[in-house]
DONUSE-563312 format. One record per residue (C-alpha): x, y, z. Coordinates in steps of 0.001 Angstrom, whole numbers, padded with zeros to 6 digits, always signed. Layout:
XYZ
...
! end
This chain:
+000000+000000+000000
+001311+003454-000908
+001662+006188+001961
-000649+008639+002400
+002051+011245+001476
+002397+009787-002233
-001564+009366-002376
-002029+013225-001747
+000725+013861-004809
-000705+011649-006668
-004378+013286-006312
-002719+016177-006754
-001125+015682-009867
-004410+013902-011041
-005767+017283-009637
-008109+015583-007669
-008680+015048-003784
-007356+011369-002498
-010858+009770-002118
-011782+011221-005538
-008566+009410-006996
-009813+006267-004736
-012855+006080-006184
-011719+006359-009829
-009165+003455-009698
-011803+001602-007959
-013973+002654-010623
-011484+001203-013387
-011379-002188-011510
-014551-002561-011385
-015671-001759-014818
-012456-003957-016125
-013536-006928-013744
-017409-006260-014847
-015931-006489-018560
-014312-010099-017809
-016989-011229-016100
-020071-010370-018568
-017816-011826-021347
-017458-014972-019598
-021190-015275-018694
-022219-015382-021900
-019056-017481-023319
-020547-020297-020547
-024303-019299-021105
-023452-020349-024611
-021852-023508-023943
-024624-024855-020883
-027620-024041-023737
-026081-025021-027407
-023439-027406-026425
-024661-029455-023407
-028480-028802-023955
-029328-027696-019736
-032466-027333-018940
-033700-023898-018033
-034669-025588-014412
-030749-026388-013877
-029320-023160-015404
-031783-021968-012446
-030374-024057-010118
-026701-023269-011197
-027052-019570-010995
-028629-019223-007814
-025603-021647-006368
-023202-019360-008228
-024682-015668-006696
-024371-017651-003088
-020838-018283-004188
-020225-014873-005407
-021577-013299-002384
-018513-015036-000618
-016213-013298-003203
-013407-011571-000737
-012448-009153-003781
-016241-007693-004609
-016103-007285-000392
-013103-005455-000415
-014546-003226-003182
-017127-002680-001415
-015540-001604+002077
-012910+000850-000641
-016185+002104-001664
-017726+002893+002138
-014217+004426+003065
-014113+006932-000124
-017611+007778+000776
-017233+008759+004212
-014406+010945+003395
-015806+012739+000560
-019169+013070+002897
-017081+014194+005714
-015446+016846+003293
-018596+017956+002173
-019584+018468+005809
-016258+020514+006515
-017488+022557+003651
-020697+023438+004674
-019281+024013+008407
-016972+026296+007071
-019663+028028+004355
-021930+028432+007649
-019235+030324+009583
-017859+032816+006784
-021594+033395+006605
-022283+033874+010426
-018919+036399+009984
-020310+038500+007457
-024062+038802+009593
-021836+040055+011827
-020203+042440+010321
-017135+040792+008560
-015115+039170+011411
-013184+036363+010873
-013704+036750+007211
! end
């Protein structure tokens, strides 16, 4: 795992926060494993109907087995606690934002301190 450090000059050259850089590499991996994965469904949806004639009630059977499986998956869990992380920091950023929009505001009702 990279440091932090390189993660905020890497976001920075991207010119992008870290959790917006987070969530576009996870982004790529995703759509790249989603890619794989759709062209091997149909490459074996294929091959169980033309080639080895299965029933529609076993295909059923099959794919319900393989989504129980695929809940298991460790890497689709992993993207998915990437994806809870990036959104709590780019929710808690938006929050610091509005905090901070809130007091410049409260400054200027005042009569411009602080601002």
């Amino acid at each position: 795992m990279t440091s932090h450090r390189k993660r905020k000059k890497e976001a920075a050259r991207a010119g992008v926060e870290p959790a917006e850089l987070e969530l576009l590499e996870l982004m790529s991996e995703m759509l790249e494993r989603f890619r794989w994965l759709q062209i091997l469904a149909h490459a074996q949806s294929y091959l169980l109907r033309q080639k080895l004639e299965v029933s529609d009630e076993e295909l059923d059977k099959v794919l319900k087995a393989s989504a129980r499986s695929f809940d298991k998956d460790a890497g689709f869990q992993r993207w998915e606690q990437r994806f809870a992380a990036v959104k709590a920091q780019l929710l808690e950023g938006r929050r610091g934002i509005r905090r901070e929009n809130k007091r410049e505001a409260r400054a200027r009702r005042r009569g411009g301190e602080g601002a």
